[in-house]
C-alpha positions as CSV (number, residue, x, y, z in Angstrom):
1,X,89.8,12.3,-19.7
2,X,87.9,10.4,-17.4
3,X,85.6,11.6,-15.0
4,X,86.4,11.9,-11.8
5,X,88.7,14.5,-12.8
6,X,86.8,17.2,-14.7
7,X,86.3,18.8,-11.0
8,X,90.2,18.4,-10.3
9,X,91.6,22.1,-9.4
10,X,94.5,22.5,-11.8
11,X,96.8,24.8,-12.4
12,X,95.8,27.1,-15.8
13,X,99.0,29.3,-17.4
14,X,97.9,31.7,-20.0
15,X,100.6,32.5,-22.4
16,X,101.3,35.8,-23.4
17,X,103.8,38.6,-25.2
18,X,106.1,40.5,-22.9
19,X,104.0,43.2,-21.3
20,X,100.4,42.1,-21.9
21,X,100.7,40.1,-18.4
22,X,98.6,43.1,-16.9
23,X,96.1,43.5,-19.3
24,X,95.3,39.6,-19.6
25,X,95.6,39.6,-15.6
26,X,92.8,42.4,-15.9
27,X,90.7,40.5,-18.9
28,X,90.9,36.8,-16.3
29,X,89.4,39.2,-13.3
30,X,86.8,40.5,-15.3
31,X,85.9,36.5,-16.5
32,X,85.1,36.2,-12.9
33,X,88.9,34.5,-11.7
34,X,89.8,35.7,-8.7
35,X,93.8,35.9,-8.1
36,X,95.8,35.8,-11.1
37,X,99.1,35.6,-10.6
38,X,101.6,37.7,-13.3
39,X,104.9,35.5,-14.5
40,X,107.3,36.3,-16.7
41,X,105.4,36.5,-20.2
42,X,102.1,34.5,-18.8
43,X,99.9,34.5,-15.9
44,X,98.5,31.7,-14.0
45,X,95.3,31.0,-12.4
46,X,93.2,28.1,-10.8
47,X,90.1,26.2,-12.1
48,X,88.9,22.9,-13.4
49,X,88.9,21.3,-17.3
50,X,85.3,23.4,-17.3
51,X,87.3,26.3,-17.0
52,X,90.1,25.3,-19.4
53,X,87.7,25.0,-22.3
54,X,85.4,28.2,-21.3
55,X,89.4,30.4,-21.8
56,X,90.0,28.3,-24.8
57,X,86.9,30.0,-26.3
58,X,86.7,33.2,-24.5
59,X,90.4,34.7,-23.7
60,X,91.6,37.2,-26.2
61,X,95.2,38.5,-24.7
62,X,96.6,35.1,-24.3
63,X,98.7,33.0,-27.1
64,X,97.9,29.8,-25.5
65,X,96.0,28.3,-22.5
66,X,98.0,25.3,-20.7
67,X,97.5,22.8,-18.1
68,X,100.1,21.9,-15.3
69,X,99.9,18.1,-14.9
70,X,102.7,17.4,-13.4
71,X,105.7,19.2,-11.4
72,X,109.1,17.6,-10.3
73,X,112.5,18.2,-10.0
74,X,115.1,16.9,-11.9
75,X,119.2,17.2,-11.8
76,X,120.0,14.6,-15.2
77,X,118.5,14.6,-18.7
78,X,117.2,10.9,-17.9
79,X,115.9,12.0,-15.0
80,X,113.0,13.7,-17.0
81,X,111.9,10.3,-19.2
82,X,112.3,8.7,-16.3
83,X,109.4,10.9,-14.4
84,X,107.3,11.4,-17.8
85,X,107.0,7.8,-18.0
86,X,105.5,7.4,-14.3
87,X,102.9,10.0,-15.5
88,X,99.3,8.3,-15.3
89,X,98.5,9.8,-18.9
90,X,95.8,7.9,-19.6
91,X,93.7,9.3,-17.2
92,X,94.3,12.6,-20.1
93,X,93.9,10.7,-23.2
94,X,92.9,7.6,-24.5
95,X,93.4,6.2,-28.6
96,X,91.0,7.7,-29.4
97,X,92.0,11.4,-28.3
98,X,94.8,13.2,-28.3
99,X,96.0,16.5,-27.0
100,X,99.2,19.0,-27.6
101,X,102.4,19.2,-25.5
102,X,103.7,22.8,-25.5
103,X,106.0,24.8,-23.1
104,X,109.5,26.3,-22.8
105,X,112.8,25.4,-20.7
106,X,115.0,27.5,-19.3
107,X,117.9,25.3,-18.4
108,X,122.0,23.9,-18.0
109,X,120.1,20.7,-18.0
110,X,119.0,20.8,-22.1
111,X,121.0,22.0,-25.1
112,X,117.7,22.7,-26.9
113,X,114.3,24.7,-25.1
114,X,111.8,22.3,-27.1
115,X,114.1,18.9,-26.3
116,X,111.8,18.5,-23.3
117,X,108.5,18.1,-25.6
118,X,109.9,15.8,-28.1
119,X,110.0,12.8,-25.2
């Protein structure tokens, strides 16, 4: 990651079961983020990479802590490889580091909710 962009605001999702999104809304307040927003079986919040690491360490009611780095629309399968590939990704990772894709889909667009990670 270079940088330039460990100040970046991102966009920080906090996975989580189905009706801990209240109590891990409660646990991010009290580690000093203001707004959380409750989704469906996460809640989101706003910081930088500093941030990302401190929740990594420090958040107990969340499965897994991920990073928004891109959003766009798409109507066709292709249309997804298409925009990964326009992605900027080394300014993420270089040879020699490495980091995990994870997520779900909810779609008509993909026969399979992990067929999305596998590109």
């Amino acid at each position: 990651m270079k940088d330039s962009s460990l100040n970046q605001l991102l966009t920080i999702t906090l996975k989580t079961v189905f009706g801990l999104e209240e109590v891990l809304s409660d646990e991010l307040k009290e580690l000093g983020f203001s707004s959380p927003k409750i989704r469906n079986r996460a809640v989101q919040v706003k910081g930088t990479w500093k941030d990302v690491y401190f929740l990594n360490l420090h958040i107990r009611c969340a499965i897994s802590v991920l990073v928004q780095v891109e959003t766009f629309y798409i109507q066709h399968e292709d249309d997804l490889y298409k925009k990964c590939k326009r992605i900027d990704w080394t300014s993420y990772f270089d040879l020699d580091k490495t980091f995990a894709v994870k997520g779900a889909v909810f779609s008509d667009l993909f026969n399979h909710t992990q067929y999305p990670f596998s590109l």
